[in-house]
C-alpha positions, 0 to 999 in steps of 0.5 A: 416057628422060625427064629426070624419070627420070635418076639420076646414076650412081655412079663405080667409085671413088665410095663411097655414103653410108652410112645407118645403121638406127635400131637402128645409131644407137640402138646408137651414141647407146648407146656415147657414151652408156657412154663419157659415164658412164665418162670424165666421172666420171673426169674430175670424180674427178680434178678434185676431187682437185686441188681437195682438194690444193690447198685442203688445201696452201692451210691451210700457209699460215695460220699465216704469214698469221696471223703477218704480218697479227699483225706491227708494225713493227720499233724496235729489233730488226730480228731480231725474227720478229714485226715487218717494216721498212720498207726504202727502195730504189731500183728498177734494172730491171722485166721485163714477162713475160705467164704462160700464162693471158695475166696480166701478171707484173712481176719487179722488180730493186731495191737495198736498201742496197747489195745486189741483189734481185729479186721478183715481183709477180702481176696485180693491179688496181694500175696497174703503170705507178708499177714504172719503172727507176730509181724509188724505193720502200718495201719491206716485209721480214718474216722475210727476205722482201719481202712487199710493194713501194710505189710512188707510193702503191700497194701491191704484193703479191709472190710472197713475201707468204704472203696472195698464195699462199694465195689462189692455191691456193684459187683453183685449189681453187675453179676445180677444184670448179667443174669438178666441178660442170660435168662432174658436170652432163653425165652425168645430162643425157645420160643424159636426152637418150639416154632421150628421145630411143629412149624408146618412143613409146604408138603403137608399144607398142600 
């Protein structure tokens, strides 16, 4: 026997490769083809849903922003739901915690005339370094809650201030219609790349 005409021989236990036909593989680019039209949707229904709530659940913040940016500062009645003080504190603690998309969050613990509090302040472009134990500070009180922390000249905005939530919920609104856009995307380019792809070629309809 000539070496050219050797063929290794497949063992009992040994499984051959399986080719599938052109109609196999025409059925299958046919099922991904439904489950593409079937999820993606789905998918893109739900992610403006969430875009939808969140925008709609950012709108509950406009009245206290308009109130705040509205507010002046307080003279002689720190009751007054239309003017914020400028309260002067000492910071006792600051907690560096990292959120679940890698942001740095500070909880900053503070005394302001005697009693404890604390806040949290989101990521920023502020340098986070002036926040140290033991530092002193000017915190914005506006209707019971400090909206705002100066430090060394840099405001920081708080989890309080009803600017910063606004703007994460159009934040997620506008993240969710991105991703509506994107999956919105991939349905008719499947549909385009499964019809060019098993379109019937001239030559083999003549």
């Amino acid at each position: 026997m000539s070496p050219s005409s050797w063929r290794p021989r497949l063992g009992a236990g040994a499984a051959s490769p399986t080719v599938l036909s052109a109609e196999e593989q025409q059925s299958v680019a046919r099922r991904e083809l439904r489950n593409t039209v079937i999820i993606f949707p789905a998918i893109t229904l739900l992610m403006l849903i969430v875009a939808l709530v969140s925008f709609q659940h950012s709108l509950k913040f406009a009245a206290d922003v308009d109130s705040l940016d509205a507010a002046v500062q307080c003279t002689s009645n720190p009751g007054d739901s239309n003017c914020f003080q400028m309260r002067d504190v000492s910071i006792t603690r600051v907690d560096v915690t990292q959120s679940r998309y890698g942001a740095e969050i500070d909880d900053v613990k503070f005394v302001d005339d005697g009693a404890a509090h604390e806040l949290s302040i989101g990521p920023g472009k502020q340098d986070s370094s002036a926040l140290r134990a033991g530092g002193s500070a000017v915190a914005v009180l506006w209707r019971g809650r400090y909206t705002q922390l100066q430090v060394a000249g840099t405001t920081f905005v708080t989890s309080d201030n009803p600017v910063g939530e606004r703007n994460q919920f159009r934040t997620m609104a506008w993240f969710g219609i991105l991703l509506c856009v994107g999956f919105a995307a991939v349905v008719p380019l499947q549909v385009r790349i499964y019809r060019r792809r098993w379109r019937p070629s001239r030559s083999s309809l003549d």
